[in-house]
C-alpha positions in Angstrom: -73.9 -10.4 1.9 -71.9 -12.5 -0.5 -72.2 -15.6 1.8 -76.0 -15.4 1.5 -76.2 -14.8 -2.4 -73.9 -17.9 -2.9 -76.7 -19.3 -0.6 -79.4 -18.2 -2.3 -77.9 -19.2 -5.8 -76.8 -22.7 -4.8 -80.3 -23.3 -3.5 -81.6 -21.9 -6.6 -79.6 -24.3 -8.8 -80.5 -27.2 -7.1 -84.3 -26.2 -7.0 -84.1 -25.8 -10.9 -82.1 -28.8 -11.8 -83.4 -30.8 -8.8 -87.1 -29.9 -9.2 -89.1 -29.9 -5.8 -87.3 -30.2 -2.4 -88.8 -30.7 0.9 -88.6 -27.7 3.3 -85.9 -30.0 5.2 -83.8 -30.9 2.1 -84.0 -27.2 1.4 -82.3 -26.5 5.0 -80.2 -29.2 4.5 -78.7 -28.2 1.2 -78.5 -24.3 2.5 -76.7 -25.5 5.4 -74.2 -27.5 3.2 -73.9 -24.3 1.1 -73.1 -21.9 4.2 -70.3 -24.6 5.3 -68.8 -24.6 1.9 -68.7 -20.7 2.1 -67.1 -21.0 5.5 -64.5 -22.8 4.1 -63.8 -20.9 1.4 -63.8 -17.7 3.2 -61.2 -20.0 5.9 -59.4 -21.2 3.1 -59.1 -17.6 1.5 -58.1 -16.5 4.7 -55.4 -19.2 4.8 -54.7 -18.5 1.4 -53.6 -14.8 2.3 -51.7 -15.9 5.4 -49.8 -17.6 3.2 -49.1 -15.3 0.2 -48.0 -13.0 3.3 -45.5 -15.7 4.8 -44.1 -16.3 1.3 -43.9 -12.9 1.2 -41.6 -12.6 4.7 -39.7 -15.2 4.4 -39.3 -14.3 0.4 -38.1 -10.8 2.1 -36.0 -12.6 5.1 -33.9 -15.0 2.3 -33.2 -11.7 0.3 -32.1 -10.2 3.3 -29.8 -13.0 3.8 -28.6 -13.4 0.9 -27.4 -9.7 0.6 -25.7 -10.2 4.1 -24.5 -13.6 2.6 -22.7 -11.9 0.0 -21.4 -9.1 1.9 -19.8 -11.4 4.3 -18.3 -13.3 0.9 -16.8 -10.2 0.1 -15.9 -8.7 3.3 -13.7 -12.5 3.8 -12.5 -12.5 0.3 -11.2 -9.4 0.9 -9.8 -10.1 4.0 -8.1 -13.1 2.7 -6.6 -11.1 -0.4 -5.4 -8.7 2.0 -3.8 -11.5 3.9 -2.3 -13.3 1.5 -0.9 -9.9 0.2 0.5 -9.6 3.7 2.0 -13.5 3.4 3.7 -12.3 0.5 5.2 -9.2 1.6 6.4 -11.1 5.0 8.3 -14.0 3.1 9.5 -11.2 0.7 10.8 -9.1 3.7 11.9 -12.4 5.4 13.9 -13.3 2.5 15.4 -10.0 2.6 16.2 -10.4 6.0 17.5 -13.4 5.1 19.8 -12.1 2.7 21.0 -9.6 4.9 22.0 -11.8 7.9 23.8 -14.1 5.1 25.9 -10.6 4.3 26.4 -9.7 7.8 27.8 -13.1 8.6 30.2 -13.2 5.3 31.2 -9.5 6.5 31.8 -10.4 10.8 33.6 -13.5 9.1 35.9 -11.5 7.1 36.3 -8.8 10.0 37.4 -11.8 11.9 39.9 -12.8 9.3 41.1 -9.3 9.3 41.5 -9.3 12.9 43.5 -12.8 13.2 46.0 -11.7 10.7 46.4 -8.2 12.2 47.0 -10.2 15.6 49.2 -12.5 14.0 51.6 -9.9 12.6 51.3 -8.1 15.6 52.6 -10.1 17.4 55.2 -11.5 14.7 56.4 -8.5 14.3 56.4 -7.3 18.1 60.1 -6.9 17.9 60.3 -4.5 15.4 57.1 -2.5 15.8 58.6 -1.6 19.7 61.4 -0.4 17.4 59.5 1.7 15.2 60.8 -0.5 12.3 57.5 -1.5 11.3 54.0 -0.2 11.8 50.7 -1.9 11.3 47.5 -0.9 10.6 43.4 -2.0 10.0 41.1 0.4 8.8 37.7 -0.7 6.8 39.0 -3.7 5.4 42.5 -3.0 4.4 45.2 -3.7 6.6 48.2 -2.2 6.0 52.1 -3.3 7.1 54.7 -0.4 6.5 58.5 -2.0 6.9 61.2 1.0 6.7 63.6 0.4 3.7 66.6 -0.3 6.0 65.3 -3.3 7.4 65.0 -4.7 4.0 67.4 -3.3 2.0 71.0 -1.5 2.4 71.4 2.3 1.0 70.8 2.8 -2.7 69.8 -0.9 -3.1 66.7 -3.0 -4.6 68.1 -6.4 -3.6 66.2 -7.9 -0.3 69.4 -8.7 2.1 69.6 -11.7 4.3 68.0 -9.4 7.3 65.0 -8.3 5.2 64.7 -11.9 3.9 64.5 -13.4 7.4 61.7 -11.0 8.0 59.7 -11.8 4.8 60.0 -15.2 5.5 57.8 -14.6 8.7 55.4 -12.3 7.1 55.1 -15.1 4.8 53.7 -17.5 7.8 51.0 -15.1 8.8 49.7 -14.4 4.4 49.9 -18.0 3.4 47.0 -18.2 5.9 45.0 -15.4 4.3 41.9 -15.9 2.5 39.9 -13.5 0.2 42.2 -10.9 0.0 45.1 -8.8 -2.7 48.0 -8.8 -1.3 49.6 -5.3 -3.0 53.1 -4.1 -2.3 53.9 -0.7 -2.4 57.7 0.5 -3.3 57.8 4.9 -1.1 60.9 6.7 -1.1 61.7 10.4 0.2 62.1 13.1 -2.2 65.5 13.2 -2.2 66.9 13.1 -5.9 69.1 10.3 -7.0 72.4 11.1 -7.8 76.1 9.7 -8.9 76.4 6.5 -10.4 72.8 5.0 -9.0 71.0 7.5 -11.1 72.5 5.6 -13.7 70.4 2.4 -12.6 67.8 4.5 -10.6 67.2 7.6 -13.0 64.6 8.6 -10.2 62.7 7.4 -7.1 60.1 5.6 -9.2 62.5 3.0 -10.6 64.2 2.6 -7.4 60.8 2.3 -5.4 59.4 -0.3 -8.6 62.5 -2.3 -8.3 61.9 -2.6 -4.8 58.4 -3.5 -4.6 59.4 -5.9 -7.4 61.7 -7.7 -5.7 59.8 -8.4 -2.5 56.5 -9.3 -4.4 58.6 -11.9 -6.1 60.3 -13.2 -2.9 56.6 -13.6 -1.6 55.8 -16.2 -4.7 59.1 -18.1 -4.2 57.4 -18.7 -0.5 54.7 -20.1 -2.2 51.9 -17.0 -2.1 49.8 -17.3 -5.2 50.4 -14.9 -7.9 47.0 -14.1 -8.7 46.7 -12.2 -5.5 50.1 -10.4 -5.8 50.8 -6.7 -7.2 53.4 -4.5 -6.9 53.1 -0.9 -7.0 56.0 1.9 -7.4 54.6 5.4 -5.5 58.1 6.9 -5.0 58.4 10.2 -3.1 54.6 10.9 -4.0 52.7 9.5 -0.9 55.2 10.3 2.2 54.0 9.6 5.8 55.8 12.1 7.5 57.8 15.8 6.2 60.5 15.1 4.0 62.0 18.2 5.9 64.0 16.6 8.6 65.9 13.4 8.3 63.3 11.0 11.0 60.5 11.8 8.5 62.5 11.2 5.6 63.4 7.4 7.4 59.7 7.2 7.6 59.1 7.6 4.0 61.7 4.8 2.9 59.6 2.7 3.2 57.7 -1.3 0.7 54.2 -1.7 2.2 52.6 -4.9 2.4 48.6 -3.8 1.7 46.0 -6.6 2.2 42.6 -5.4 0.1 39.0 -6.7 -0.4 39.5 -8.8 -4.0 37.7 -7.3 -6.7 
């Protein structure tokens, strides 16, 4: 219906500003008019495919720009999750690090711990089948205890030639120690001083001070550094063994050389 009114109008137009047409000129210019409203109809047609097209792929770019961007973040938080990861790895290999640093400084001190208890082991083999001199290694403190009579005669704080000749090799085996206190310990038993030593010795602590004295000074004539050197007086109050027979009294007569972690 619209095709022929736009027909009919055109046709009309020409007639009035064209005057008179022929009956052929009339066809003519109808069938000019009814092409140009087939192409108009074709090119509103086209027209609409297009809007529609725009209109998909319009929809299809939205589309993938929303799964654009959710990828983006999906990855960005995949890669802040990663790097989070990185960082908590090189923190916890650096801490594993650390560790393996300690436990190496610690298997090379329990070696150095071990070489000197060997060494005065078997220095001391003699006297230890004697039951002169005990040693022992417990959590990083080794421990020689010499019996006072090797080292000194009754009643006495002066080292005799015997004693000195056994310093002298416990002095081989510490000069070679590293990283440790050397602490020497001055025990007696509880017996009370009397007679003319209590004059000297008012009680076991002075005796058992002037005896760890002594040695400890002996041991820096040998040349062991006195920054690593202590003596110590306990007297009667740390015994090894009863004080109530005479073999545990012999036990608690006693210097102890004590090798300890420095500070």
């Amino acid at each position: 219906m619209k095709g022929r009114l736009l027909i009919a109008l055109t046709i009309s137009m020409v007639l009035v500003l064209g005057g008179c047409y022929t009956k052929e000129e009339y066809m003519k210019k109808a069938s000019e008019a009814e092409t140009l409203q087939q192409r108009y109809q074709e090119l509103t047609l086209e027209n609409a495919k297009l809007r529609t097209e725009i209109a998909t792929l319009t929809g299809e770019r939205n589309e993938l720009d929303r799964l654009l961007k959710a990828r983006s973040d999906e990855l960005l938080k995949d890669l802040t999750e990663a790097r989070q990861k990185t960082a908590n790895l090189e923190a916890e290999n650096a801490k594993l690090r650390q560790q393996v640093g300690e436990l190496r400084k610690k298997e090379a001190l329990i070696e150095e711990e071990s070489k000197t208890y060997k060494d005065l082991v078997k220095e001391m083999k003699g006297e230890i089948a004697k039951g002169q001199i005990t040693i022992t290694e417990l959590k990083g403190k080794l421990t020689m205890d010499v019996v006072d009579k090797i080292l000194f005669s009754s009643g006495e704080a002066t080292v005799k030639k015997e004693g000195l000749s056994v310093l002298d090799r416990v002095v081989d085996v510490l000069k070679n120690v590293k990283d440790k206190n050397i602490r020497i310990e001055g025990h007696t038993d509880n017996v009370k001083i009397t007679g003319r030593l209590a004059k000297v010795y008012p009680t076991n602590w002075e005796l058992s001070a002037a005896r760890a004295i002594n040695v400890t000074r002996y041991l820096q004539a040998k040349g062991i550094a006195p920054e690593v050197l202590s003596a110590v007086a306990y007297g009667e109050y740390k015994p090894l063994a009863d004080n109530k027979t005479a073999e545990g009294r012999a036990k608690n007569r006693r210097i102890a050389i004590v090798l300890v972690p420095k500070d």
